[in-house]
C-alpha positions in Angstrom: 0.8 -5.9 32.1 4.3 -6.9 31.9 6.3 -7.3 28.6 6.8 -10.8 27.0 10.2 -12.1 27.5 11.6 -13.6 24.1 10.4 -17.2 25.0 7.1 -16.3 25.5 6.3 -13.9 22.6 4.3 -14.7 19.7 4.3 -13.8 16.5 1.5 -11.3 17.6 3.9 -9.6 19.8 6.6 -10.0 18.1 5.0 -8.0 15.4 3.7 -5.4 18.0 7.7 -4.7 19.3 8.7 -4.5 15.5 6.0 -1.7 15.1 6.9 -0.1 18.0 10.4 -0.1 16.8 9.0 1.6 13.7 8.1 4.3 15.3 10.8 4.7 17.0 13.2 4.8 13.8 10.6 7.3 12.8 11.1 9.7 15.9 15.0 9.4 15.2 14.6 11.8 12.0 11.2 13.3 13.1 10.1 15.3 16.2 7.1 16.4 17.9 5.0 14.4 16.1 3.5 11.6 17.3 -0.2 11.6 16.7 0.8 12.0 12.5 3.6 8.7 13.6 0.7 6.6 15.2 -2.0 7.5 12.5 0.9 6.0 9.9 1.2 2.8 11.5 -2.6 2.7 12.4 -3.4 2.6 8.4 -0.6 0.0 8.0 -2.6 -1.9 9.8 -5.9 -1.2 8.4 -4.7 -1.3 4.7 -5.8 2.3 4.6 -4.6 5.3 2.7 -3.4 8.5 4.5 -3.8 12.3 3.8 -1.1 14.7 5.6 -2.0 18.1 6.0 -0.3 21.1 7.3 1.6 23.9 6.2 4.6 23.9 4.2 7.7 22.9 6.0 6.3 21.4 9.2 7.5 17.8 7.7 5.4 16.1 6.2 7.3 14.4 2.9 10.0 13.8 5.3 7.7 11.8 8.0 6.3 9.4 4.8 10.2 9.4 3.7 11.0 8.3 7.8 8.1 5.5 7.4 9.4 4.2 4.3 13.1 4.0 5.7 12.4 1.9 8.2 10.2 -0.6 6.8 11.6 -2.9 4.1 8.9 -2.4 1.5 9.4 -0.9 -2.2 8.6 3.0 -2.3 8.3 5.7 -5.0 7.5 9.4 -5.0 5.3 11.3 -7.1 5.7 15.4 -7.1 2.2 16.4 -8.1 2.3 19.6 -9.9 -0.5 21.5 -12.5 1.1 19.3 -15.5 0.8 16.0 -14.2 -0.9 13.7 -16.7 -2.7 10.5 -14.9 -0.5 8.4 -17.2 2.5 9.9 -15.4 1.3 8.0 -12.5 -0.7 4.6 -13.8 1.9 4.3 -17.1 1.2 3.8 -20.3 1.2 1.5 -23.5 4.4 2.2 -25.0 4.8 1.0 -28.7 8.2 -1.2 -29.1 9.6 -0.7 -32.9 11.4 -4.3 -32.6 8.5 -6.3 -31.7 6.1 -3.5 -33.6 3.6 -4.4 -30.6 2.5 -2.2 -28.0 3.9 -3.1 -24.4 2.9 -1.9 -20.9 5.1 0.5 -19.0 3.8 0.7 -15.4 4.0 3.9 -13.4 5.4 4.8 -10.3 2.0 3.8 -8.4 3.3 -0.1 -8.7 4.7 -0.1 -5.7 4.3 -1.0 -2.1 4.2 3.1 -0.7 3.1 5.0 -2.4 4.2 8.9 -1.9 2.0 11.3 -3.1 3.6 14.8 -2.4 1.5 17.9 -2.6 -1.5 15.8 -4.3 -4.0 19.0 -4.1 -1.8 21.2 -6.4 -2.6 18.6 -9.3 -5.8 19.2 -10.9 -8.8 17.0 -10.4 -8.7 15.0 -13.4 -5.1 13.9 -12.5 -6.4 13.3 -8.7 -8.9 11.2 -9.7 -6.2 8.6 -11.8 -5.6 7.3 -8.2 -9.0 6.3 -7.5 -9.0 3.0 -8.5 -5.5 2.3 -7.3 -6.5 2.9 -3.6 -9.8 1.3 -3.7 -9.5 -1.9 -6.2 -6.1 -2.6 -5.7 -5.6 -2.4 -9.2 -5.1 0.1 -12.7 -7.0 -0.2 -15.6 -4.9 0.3 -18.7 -6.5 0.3 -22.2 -9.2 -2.4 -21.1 -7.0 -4.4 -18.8 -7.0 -4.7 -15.2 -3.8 -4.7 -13.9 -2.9 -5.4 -9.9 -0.6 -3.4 -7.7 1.6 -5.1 -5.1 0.6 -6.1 -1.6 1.4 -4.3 1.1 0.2 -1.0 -1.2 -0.2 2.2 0.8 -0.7 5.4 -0.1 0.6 8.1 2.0 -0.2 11.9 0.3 0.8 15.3 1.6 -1.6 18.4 1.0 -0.9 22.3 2.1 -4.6 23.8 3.2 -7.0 24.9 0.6 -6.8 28.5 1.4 -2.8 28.3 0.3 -1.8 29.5 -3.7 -1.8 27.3 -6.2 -3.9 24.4 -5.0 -7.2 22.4 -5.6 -9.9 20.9 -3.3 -9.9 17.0 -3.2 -13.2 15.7 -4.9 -15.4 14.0 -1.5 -15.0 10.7 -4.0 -11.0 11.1 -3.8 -11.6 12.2 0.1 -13.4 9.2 1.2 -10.7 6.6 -0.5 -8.2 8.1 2.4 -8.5 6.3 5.8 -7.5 8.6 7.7 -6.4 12.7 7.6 -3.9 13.6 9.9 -3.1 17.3 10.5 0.2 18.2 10.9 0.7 21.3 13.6 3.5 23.4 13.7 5.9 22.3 16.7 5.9 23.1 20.1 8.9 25.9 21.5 10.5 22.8 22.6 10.1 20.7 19.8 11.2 23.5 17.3 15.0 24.1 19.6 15.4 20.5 19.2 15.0 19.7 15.7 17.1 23.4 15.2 19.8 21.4 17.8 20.0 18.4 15.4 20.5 20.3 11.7 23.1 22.2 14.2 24.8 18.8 15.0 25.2 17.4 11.2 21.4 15.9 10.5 20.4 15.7 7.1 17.0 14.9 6.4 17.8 14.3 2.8 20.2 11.3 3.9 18.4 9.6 6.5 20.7 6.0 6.2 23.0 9.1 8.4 20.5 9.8 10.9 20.4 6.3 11.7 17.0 5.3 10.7 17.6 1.5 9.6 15.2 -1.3 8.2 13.2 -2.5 11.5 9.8 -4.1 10.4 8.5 -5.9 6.6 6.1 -7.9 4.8 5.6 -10.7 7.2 5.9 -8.6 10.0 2.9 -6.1 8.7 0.6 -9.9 7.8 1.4 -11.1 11.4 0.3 -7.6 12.7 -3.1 -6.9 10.8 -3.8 -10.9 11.0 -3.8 -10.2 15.1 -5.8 -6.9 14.4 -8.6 -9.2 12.9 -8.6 -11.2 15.7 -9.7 -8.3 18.6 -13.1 -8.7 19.8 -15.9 -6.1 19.2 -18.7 -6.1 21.3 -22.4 -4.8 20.1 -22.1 -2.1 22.3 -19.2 -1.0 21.0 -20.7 -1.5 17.3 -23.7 0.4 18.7 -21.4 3.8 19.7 -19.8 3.9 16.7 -23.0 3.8 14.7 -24.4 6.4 17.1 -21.6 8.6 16.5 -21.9 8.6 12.6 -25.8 8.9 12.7 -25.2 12.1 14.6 -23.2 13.6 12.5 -25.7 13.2 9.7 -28.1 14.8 12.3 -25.8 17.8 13.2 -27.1 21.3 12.0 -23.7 22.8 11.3 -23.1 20.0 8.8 -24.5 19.3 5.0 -22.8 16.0 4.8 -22.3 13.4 7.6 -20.6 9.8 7.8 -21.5 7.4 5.6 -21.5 3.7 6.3 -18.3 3.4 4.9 -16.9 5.7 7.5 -18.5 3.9 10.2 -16.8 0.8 8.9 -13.7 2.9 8.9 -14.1 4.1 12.2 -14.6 0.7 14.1 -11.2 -0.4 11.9 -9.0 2.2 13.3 -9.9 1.8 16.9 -9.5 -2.4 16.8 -6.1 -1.6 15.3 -5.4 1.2 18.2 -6.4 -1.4 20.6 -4.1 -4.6 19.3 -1.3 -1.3 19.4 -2.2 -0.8 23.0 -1.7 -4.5 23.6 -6.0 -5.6 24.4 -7.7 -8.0 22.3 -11.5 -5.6 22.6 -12.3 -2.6 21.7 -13.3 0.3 24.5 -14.7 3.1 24.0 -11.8 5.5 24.5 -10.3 3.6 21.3 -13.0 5.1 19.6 -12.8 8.3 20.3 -9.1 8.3 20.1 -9.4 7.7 16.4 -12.7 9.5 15.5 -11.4 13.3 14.6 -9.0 11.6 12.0 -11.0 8.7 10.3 -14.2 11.2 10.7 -12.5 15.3 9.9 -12.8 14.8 6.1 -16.1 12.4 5.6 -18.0 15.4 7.0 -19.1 19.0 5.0 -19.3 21.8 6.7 -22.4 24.1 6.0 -21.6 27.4 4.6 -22.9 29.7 7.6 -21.2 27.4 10.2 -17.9 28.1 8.3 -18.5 31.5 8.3 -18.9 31.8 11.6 -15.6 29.6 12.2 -17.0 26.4 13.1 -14.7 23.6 12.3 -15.3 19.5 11.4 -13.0 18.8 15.0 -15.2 20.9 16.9 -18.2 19.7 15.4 -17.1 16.6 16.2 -15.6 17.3 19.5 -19.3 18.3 20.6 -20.7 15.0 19.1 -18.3 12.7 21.0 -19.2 14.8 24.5 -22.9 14.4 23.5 -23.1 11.2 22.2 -23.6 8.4 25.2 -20.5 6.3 25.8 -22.0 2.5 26.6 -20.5 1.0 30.1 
């Protein structure tokens, strides 16, 4: 299919090239990982919520930094850490001695992304402040709704459970998170270059230096996920993705399968992967390119499968090869 020329795009395109510009600006401070960069733009899209796991130092807070960079939206930062209060992130009524009235001081969650660093080495109580925030849109403060901005997107980090110092995310807090992308250490090749670039004067603390520039906002995202609406699902389609959840719930090595929501979740992710790869339907490879991150962490692992090193990708690896794809 060849590419628009400029008197022939629409605003659909037009939003397509300034996403694909986005991840380009992304890749300027960020390398060997674009499965975590496409996962980003795919919630964008969805108005979902991302977790990022991996170990520490394979860049994580620095890919969330990257997205926020280039797109022209408000962004705050939150280190979570064993004193965090869930005030410290919703705010608080503050009382004002001139006015002797109590006044609202919002928290760093008003915003339009959100970054959530290390969010598993807060305890759950703190965890669970953000509940509301990523599934109502809103914060309840002393009685009173209260609305967050729109685009609002939160993007949170997470080291493995097995690391010091950190807590398991609740299922509740789990399943408010569209997707969970892992983040792999680089490749030999990957790992010389980004060595090659601190060598030659990159920063990632100043990334205006590296280049990475403003490239895609507000009315670019509505134009995007307005298109994304817009892509055709057939009921065979809708009938895969139901078979793939049921199964899970069906699977011996697991306790806890997909729930409708997930489902819902599911069939999201791959219209958006589709509109990304320029069709207006859904096929089934755009389901199964999205399934091991909308599905890894909506599913529980049973004890003895664990033990014996079974994982959720290979669990559902061996659904997806099982499960019959519709012609």
């Amino acid at each position: 299919m060849s590419a628009p020329t400029p008197e022939t795009m629409t605003s659909s395109d037009s939003a397509r090239a300034s996403l694909e510009d986005l991840r380009t600006e992304i890749g300027k401070a960020v390398v060997g990982q674009d499965p975590a960069v496409t996962g980003l733009v795919v919630a964008l899209l969805c108005k979902g919520h991302v977790l990022l796991e991996g170990v520490p130092g394979v860049a994580k807070t620095l890919l969330v930094r990257a997205l926020a960079s280039a797109l022209e939206l408000d962004t705050k930062r939150v280190q979570f850490t064993p004193d965090l209060m869930p005030s410290d992130i919703t705010g608080s009524l503050v009382y004002d001695a001139r006015t002797a009235e109590f006044s609202f001081q919002p928290g760093p969650v008003f915003t339009n992304l959100l970054l959530a660093d290390e969010i598993n080495r807060t305890p759950p109580k703190t965890q669970s402040s953000l509940l509301e925030a990523m599934e109502e849109r809103q914060v309840t403060v002393d009685g009173t709704p209260r609305p967050l901005p729109e685009p609002f997107l939160v993007a949170a980090t997470q080291n493995p459970v097995e690391y010091e110092g950190t807590y398991p995310l609740p299922e509740a807090q789990l399943d408010r998170f569209l997707l969970k992308l892992t983040v792999p250490l680089p490749s030999r090749e990957d790992e010389i270059s980004v060595l090659t670039r601190h060598a030659q004067g990159f920063d990632p603390r100043d990334l205006k230096a590296a280049g990475v520039r403003p490239v895609a906002g507000p009315a670019d995202l509505e134009a995007a996920r307005e298109a994304v609406t817009k892509v055709s699902v057939s009921a065979e389609i809708a009938g895969y993705v139901v078979d793939i959840c049921r199964a899970t719930r069906e699977s011996p090595s697991l306790t806890l399968g997909v729930s409708p929501r997930g489902a819902t979740a599911l069939l999201s992710t791959a219209r958006a992967w589709a509109w990304l790869t320029g069709r207006d339907y859904v096929t089934p490879d755009d389901v199964k390119a999205l399934a091991l991150p909308t599905l890894r962490h909506r599913v529980q692992l049973r004890p003895e499968a664990e033990m014996e090193g079974v994982t959720s990708d290979s669990v559902l690896t061996s659904i997806l090869a099982h499960v019959p794809v519709p012609r």
